[in-house]
C-alpha positions as CSV (number, residue, x, y, z in Angstrom):
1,X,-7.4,-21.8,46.4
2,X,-6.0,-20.0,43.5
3,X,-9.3,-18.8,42.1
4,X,-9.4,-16.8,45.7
5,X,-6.3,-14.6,45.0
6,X,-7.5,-14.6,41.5
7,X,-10.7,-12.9,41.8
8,X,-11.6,-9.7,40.8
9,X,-11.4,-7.3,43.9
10,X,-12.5,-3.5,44.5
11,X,-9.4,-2.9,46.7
12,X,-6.8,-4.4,44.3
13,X,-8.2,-1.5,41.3
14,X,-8.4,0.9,43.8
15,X,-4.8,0.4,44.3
16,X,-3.9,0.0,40.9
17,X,-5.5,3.3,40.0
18,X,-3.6,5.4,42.6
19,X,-0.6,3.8,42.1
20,X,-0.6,5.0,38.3
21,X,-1.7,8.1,39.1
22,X,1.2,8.5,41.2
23,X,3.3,7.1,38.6
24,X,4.3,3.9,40.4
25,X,2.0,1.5,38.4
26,X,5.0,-1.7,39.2
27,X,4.8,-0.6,43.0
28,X,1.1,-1.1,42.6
29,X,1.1,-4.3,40.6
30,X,3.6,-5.8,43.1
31,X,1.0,-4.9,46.0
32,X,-2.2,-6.0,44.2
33,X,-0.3,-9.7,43.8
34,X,0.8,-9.5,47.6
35,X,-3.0,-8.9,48.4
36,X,-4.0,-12.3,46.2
37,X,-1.3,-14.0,48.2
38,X,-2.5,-13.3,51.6
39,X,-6.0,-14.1,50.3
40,X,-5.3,-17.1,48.7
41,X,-2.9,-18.2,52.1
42,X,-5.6,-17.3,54.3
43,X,-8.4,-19.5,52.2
44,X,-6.1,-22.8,51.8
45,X,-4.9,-22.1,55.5
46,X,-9.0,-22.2,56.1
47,X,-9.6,-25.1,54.6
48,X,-6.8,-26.8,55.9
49,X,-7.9,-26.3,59.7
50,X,-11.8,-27.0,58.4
51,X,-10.7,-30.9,56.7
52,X,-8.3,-31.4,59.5
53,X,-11.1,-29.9,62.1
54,X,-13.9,-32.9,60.8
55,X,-11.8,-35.4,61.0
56,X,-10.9,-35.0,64.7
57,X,-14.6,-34.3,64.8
58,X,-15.0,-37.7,63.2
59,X,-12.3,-39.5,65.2
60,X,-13.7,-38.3,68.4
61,X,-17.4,-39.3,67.6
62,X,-16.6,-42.8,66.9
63,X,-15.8,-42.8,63.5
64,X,-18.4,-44.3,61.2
65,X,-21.1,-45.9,63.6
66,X,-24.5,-44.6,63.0
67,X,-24.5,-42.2,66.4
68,X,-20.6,-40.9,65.4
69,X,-22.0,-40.2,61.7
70,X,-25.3,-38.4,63.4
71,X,-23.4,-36.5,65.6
72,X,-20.9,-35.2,62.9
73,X,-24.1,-34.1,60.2
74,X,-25.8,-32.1,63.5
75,X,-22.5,-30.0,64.0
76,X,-22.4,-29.4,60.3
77,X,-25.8,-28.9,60.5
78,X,-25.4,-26.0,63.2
79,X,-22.3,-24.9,61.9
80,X,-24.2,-23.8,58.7
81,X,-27.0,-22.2,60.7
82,X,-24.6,-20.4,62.4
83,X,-23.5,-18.5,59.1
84,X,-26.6,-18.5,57.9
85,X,-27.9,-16.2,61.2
86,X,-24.4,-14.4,60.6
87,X,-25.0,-13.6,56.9
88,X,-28.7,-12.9,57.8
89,X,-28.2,-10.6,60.6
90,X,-25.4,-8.7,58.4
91,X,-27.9,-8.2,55.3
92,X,-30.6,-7.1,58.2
93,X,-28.0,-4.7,59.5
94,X,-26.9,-3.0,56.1
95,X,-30.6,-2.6,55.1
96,X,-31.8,-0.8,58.1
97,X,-28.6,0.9,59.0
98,X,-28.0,5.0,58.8
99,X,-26.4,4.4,55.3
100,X,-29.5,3.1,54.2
101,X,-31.4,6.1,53.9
């Protein structure tokens, strides 16, 4: 979760940039460390609903019986087919989009 709001990001030098080109470099330092802490709430927050998401999943199939262990590796199974397609139709978009050529 920390290595989120750590990460190098294009938005956070953009604002740096203009903020010291403006003269308010500590104005732009304080919003470049608000933007890592909405990043790194929104990923933890995330993950939280995503562990607390499998095991209702896992309480509601049965818990560990061979059909309620099945039925949990097929949703995680089409839940990562699902961003797969997503990621996949994205890339398919940006390459044969108007900014493309």
């Amino acid at each position: 979760m920390l290595a989120a709001g750590a990460r190098p990001c294009a938005g956070a030098i953009i604002v740096l940039v203009f903020a010291l080109a403006q003269g308010v470099f500590a104005a732009g330092v304080a919003a470049v460390l608000a933007m890592a802490l909405g990043t790194a709430l929104t990923t933890g927050t995330t993950a939280m609903l995503a562990v607390l998401a499998k095991a209702l999943a896992l309480r509601i199939a049965g818990g560990r019986g061979a059909a309620g262990a099945l039925a949990v590796a097929g949703l995680e199974l089409l839940a990562a087919a699902f961003v797969l397609v997503l990621g996949a139709s994205l890339l398919l978009g940006l390459w044969t989009g108007p900014a493309a050529s």
